[in-house]
N, C-alpha and C positions, 0 to 999 in steps of 0.2 A: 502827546505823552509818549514816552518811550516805552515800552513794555517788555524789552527783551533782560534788560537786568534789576526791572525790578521783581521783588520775590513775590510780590501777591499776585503776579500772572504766570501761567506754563503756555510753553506750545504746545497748541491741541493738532497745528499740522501745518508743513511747509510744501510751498510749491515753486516751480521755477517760473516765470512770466514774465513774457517780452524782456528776455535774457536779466531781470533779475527773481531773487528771491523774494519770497513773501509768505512771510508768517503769520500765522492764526492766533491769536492768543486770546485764551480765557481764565476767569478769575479760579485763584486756586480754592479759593472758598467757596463753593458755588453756590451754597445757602444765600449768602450775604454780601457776595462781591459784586453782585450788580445793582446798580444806581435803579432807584424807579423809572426815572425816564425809558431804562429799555424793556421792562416788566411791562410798562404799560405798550409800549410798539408792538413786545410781543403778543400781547391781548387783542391790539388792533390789527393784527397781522392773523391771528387764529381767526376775530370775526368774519375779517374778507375769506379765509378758507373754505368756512361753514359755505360762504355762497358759491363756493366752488371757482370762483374767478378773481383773479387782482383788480383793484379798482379802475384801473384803464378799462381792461375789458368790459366789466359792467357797465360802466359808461357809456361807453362803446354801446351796446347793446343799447341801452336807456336809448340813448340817441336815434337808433336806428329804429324804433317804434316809434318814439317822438315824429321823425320825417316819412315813417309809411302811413304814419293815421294823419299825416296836414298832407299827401300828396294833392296836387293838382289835377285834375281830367282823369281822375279815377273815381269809379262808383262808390259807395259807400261800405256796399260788400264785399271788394276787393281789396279796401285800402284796411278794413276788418281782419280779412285773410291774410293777408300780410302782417299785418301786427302780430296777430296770433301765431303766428312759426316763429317771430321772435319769444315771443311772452312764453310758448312753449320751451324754447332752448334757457331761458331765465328757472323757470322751473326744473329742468333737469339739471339744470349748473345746482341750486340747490339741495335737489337729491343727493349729488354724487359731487361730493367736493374735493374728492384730491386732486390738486394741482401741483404740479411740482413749481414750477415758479414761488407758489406760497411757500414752501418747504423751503426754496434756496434763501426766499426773502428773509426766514424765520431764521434760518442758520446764521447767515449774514446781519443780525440784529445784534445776535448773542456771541459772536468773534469777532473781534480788533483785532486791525490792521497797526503797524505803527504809524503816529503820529496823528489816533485817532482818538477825540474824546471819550472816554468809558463812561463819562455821565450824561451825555447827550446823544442821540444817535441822529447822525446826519442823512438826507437822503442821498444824496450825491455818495457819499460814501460806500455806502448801504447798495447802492445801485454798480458802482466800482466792483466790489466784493462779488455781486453775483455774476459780472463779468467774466470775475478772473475765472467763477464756476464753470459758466457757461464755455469758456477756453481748454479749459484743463478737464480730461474725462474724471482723473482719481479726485480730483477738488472737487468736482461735480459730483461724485459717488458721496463723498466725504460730507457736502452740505446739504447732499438728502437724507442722507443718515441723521445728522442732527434735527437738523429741519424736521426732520418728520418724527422726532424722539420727543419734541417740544411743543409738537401742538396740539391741543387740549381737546380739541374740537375730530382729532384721527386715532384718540388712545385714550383710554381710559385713566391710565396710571403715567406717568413720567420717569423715566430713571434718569440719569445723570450718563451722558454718554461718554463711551470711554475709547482709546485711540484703537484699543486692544478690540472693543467689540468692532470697531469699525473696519479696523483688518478683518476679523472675523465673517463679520458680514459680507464685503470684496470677496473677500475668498471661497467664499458659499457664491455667491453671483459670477462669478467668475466662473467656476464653475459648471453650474448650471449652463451660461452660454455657452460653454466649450463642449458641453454633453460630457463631460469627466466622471 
C-alpha cells in the first residue's frame, strides 16, 4: 500500500537508512485507523512485557531449566541449584518488566513502513522496522517514545503521541546527557 499520498495516513517520522529514506506513517484517525489485527499484536506484545522478556528470551530461559533439571552425572541437588538461578531470573523478569526491545517491537506494530499492509502486521516486517531503530539513535529515541506511550502493562493511561512531544522529550534527554 502506498501511504505517502494517501490522506488517511501522516508521517509521524522520517529517517535516512542505508542511503535511503524511510518514513513512518500512522493513521490520521487514530481512534479507528487501525485494523484489529494490529490492536490485537499490540495486546500480544504488552503480554510478553508484563513478563519482562520478548518470547525468544523466555524460551531461551524455559529451555535452559529444561536442560539443567535432565543434566547427566550431576546430583540431584545440583541440577536443583541450577534450575533455580534460572527460575529465579524468570521471576525477576516478571517483577520488573521494561524492556525496551518490547517498547521498539510495540512501536513498530503501530507505524507502516511503505508498501506495508495496515491490516495485517507482518513479522518480517515488524522485525525490518525495529532494525532500522536499532540503526538510527533518533529512530530509536522516537520508537521508545511511542513504544512505551502504548503499552498498557507501563502506564496507566495512554495518550496519543505526538511528533512535538517526541521533540520535546529528545530534548529533555538530550539534555540531561549533556548535563545542560
Amino acid at each position: 500500500m502506498t501511504f505517502k499520498d494517501n490522506p488517511d495516513y501522516e508521517i509521524a517520522h522520517s529517517v535516512m537508512h542505508e542511503g535511503k529514506q524511510v518514513d513512518f506513517f500512522v493513521p490520521v484517525d487514530k481512534t479507528n485507523g487501525y485494523h484489529l489485527s494490529r490492536k490485537i499484536a499490540g495486546d500480544a506484545q504488552d503480554s510478553i512485557a508484563r513478563l519482562g522478556a520478548t518470547v525468544e528470551t523466555f524460551e531461551t530461559d524455559i529451555d535452559k531449566v529444561n536442560e539443567l533439571l535432565n543434566q547427566d552425572g550431576l546430583k540431584n541437588e545440583k541440577r536443583i541449584e541450577n534450575a533455580s538461578s534460572y527460575l529465579k531470573w524468570i521471576k525477576y523478569r516478571l517483577k520488573h518488566p521494561k524492556n525496551e526491545e518490547c517498547a521498539l517491537r510495540m512501536a513498530a506494530i503501530f507505524l507502516f513502513i511503505e508498501g506495508e499492509n495496515p491490516d495485517k502486521p507482518i513479522p518480517h516486517i515488524t522485525e525490518k522496522k525495529v532494525n532500522i531503530a536499532f540503526a538510527n539513535p533518533e529512530t530509536y529515541t522516537f520508537f521508545l517514545t511511542i513504544g512505551e506511550s502504548l503499552m498498557k502493562s507501563w502506564q496507566t493511561f495512554t495518550e496519543s503521541i505526538k511528533d512535538e512531544d517526541y521533540l520535546m522529550t529528545r530534548a529533555k534527554m538530550m539534555r540531561i546527557l549533556t548535563m545542560e
